[in-house]
C-alpha positions in Angstrom: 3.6 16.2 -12.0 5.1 12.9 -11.8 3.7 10.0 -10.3 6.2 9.9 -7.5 5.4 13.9 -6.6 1.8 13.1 -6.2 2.3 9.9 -4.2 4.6 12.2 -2.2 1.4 14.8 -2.0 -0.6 11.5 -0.5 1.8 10.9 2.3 2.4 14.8 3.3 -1.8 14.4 3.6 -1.4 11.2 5.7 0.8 12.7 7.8 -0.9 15.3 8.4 -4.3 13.2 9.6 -2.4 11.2 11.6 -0.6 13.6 13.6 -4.0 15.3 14.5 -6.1 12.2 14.9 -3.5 11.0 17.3 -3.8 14.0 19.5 -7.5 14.0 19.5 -7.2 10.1 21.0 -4.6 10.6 23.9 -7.1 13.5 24.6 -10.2 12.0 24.9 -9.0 8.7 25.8 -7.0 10.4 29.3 -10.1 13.0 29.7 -12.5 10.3 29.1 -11.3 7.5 31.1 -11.3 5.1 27.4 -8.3 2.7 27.4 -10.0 2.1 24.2 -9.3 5.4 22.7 -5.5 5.2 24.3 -5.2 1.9 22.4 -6.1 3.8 19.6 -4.1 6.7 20.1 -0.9 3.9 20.2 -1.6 3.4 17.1 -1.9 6.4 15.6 1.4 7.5 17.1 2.6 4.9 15.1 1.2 5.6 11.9 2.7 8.9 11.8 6.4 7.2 12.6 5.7 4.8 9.4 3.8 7.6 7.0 7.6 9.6 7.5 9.2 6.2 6.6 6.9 6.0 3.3 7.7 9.8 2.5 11.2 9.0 2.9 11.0 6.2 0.3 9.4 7.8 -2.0 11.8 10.4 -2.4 14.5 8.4 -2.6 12.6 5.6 -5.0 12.7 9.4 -7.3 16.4 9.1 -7.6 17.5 9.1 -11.8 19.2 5.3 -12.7 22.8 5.4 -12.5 25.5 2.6 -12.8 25.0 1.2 -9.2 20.9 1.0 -9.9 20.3 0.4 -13.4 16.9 0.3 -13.3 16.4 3.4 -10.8 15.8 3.1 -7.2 11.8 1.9 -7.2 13.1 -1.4 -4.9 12.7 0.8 -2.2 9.1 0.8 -2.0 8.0 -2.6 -1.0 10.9 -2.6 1.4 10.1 0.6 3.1 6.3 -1.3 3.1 8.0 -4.7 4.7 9.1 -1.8 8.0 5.1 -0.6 7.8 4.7 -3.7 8.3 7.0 -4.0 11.0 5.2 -1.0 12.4 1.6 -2.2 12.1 3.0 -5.4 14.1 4.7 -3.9 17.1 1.8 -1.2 17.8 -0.6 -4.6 17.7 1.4 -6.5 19.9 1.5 -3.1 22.3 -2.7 -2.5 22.0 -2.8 -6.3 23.1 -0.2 -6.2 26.4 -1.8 -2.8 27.3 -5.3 -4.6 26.5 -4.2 -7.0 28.6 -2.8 -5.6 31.4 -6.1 -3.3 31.8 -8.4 -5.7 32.0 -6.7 -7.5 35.2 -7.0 -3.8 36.8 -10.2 -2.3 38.4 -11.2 1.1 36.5 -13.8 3.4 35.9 -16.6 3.3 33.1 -15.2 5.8 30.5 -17.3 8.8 29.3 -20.5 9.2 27.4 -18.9 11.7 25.2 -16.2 9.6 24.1 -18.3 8.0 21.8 -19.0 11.3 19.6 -15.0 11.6 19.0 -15.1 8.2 17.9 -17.8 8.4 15.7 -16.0 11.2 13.7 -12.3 9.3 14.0 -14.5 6.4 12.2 -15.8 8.2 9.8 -12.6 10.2 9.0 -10.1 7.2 8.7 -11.8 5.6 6.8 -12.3 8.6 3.8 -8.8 8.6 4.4 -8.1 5.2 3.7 -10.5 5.6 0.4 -8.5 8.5 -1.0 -5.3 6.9 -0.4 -6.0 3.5 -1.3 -7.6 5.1 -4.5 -4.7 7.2 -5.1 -2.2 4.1 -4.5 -4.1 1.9 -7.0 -3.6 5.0 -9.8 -0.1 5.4 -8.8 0.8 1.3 -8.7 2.3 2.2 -5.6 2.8 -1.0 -2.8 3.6 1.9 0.2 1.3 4.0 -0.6 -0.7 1.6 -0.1 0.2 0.1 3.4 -0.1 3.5 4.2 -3.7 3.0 3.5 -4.4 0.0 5.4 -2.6 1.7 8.3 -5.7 4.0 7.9 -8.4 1.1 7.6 -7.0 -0.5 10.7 -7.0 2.3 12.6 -10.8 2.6 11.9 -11.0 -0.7 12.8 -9.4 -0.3 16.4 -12.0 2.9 16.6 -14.9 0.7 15.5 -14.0 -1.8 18.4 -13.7 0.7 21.1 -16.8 2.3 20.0 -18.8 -1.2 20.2 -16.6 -1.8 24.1 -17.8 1.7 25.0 -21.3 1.4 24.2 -21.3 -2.0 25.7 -19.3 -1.0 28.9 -22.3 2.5 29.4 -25.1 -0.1 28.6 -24.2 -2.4 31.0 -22.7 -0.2 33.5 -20.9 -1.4 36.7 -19.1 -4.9 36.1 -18.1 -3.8 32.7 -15.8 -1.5 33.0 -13.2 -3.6 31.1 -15.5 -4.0 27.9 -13.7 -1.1 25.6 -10.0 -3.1 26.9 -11.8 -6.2 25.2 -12.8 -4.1 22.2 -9.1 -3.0 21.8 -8.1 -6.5 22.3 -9.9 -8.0 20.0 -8.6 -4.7 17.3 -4.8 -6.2 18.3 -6.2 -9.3 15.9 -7.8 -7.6 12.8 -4.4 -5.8 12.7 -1.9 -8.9 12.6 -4.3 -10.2 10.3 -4.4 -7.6 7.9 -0.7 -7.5 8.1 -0.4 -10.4 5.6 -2.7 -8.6 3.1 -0.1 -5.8 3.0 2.8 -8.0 3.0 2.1 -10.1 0.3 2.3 -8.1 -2.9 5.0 -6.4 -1.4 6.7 -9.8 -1.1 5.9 -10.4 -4.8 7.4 -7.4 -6.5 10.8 -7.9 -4.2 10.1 -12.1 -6.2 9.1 -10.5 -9.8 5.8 -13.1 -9.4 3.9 -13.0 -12.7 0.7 -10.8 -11.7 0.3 -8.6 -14.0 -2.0 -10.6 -16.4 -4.1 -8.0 -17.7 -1.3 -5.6 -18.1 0.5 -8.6 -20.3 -2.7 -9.2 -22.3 -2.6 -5.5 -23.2 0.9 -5.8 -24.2 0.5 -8.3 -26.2 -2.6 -6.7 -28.1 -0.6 -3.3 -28.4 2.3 -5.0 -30.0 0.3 -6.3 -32.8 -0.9 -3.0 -34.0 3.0 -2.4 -35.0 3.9 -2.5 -38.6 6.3 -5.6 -38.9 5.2 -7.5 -36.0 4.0 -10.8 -36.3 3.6 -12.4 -32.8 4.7 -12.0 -29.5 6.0 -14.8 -27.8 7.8 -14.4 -24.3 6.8 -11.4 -22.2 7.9 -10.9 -18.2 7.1 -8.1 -16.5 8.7 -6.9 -13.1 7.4 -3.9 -11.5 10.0 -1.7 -9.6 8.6 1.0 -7.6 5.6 2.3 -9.3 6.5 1.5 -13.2 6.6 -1.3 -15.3 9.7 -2.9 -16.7 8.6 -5.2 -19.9 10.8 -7.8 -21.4 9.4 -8.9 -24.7 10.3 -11.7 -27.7 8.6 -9.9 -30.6 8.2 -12.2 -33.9 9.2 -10.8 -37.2 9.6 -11.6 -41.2 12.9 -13.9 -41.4 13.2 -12.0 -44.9 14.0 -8.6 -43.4 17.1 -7.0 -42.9 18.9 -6.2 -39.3 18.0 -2.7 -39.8 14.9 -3.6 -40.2 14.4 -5.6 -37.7 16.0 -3.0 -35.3 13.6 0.1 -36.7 10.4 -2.3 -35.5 11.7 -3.1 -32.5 12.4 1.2 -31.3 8.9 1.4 -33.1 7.3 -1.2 -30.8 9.1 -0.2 -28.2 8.0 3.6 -28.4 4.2 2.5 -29.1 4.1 0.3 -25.9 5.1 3.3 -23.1 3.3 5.9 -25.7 -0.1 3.8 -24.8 0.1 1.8 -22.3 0.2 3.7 -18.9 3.0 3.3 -15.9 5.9 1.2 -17.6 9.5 3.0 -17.5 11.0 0.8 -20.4 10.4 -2.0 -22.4 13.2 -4.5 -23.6 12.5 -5.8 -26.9 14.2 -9.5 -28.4 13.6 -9.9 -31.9 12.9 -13.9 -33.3 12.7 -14.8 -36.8 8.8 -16.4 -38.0 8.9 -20.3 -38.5 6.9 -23.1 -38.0 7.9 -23.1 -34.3 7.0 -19.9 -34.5 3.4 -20.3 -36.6 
């Protein structure tokens, strides 16, 4: 199974959670009298809206290369992650008004049991965001894992409305409002984890050099190549979830152009035979000299 059928796998799962989680909120937040929990359920909504948009770009970032897209159709990923994003934003933005707007209107203390759904919505989103996050990090993929942290901030919003809840039944009258401060105050850790997801996304649309370890390894690999006597220049860009390697291997000046081309389909062939996740590797071959030495 390729890596793009079990991120694919991932998102059917996230879906999945979302869809239920969601309809477990709007329940016990309307039942319960927790605009907390509706806050919550807002989001949730939302998550299962942007987990579709991640499924839909991972099937298309499976498409072959052809002549338009060269080096496949991976780009899509940290642009469908720049609209999760987008997503993650908006349903923030909508927590906060609704936050807002609740607290300025007279209500009743939500109920006890409330708190025992959000204890297991808690304790649920967050595994979730585990096996994903774990899953994206094996699969170097940037949507998979915003689809994560649209799983850790979720917990996040549930962790707040569980602290307002408990405060707004401890207190009792005069505190009705405590859970719309809770999910107020959620509104913020989301925008705020926003920029952690947008960032390496940003950086794989750039091609920023981040990838140090995986050029040290490179580098290391290359030399275990019969002919190869340095490396010099090596970028790496990742598109999608693979690795695209351009690399200035250093040769004999002695040898032939055969030669030269046999070591570089040898080097090229040892790099993606052991090291993991790159798709291609793009080999220039220089001449040893002083320069060089």
């Amino acid at each position: 199974m390729s890596n793009a059928d079990k991120a694919i796998r991932t998102t059917y799962f996230s879906i999945l959670t979302n869809f239920l989680l969601a309809l477990i909120k709007w329940l016990a937040g309307f039942f319960g009298n927790s605009y907390a929990l509706i806050a919550d359920a807002i989001e949730s909504t939302a998550d299962i809206f942007s987990s579709f948009l991640v499924l839909l770009g991972l099937k298309y970032s499976k498409r072959p290369a052809d002549n338009s897209h060269p080096y496949g159709h991976g780009r899509i990923e940290p642009l469908i992650t720049f609209i999760v994003v987008i997503f993650l934003v908006v349903s923030a933005f909508v927590i906060a008004k609704e936050s807002i707007h609740n607290i300025q209107m007279p209500h009743d203390l939500p109920e006890p049991w409330t708190l025992i759904v959000l204890g297991g919505i808690i304790i649920w989103k967050e595994t979730s965001f585990r096996i994903i996050m774990k899953r994206s990090k094996a699969l170097n993929s940037s949507s998979l894992r915003a689809d994560a942290w649209h799983h850790r901030s979720d917990a996040i919003t549930s962790v707040a409305a569980f602290i307002g809840i408990s405060i707004a039944l401890f207190c009792g009258e005069g505190y009705e409002s405590a859970d719309d401060w809770a999910a107020l105050l959620a509104s913020g850790f989301i925008i705020y984890n926003c920029y952690g997801i947008f960032r390496p996304a940003l950086a794989e649309i750039m091609d920023e050099n981040r990838y140090t370890e995986l050029e040290e390894a490179v580098r290391t690999k290359s030399l275990e190549v019969d002919g190869v006597l340095l490396t010099e220049k090596c970028y790496i860009r990742k598109i999608g979830m693979l690795f695209q390697i351009d690399l200035h291997a250093v040769v004999s000046p002695t040898i032939s152009v055969r030669e030269g081309h046999d070591i570089a389909h040898r080097l090229k062939d040892y790099l993606i035979a052991n090291i993991p996740n790159i798709a291609n590797v793009f080999i220039h071959i220089e001449p040893f000299d002083d320069t060089s030495a």
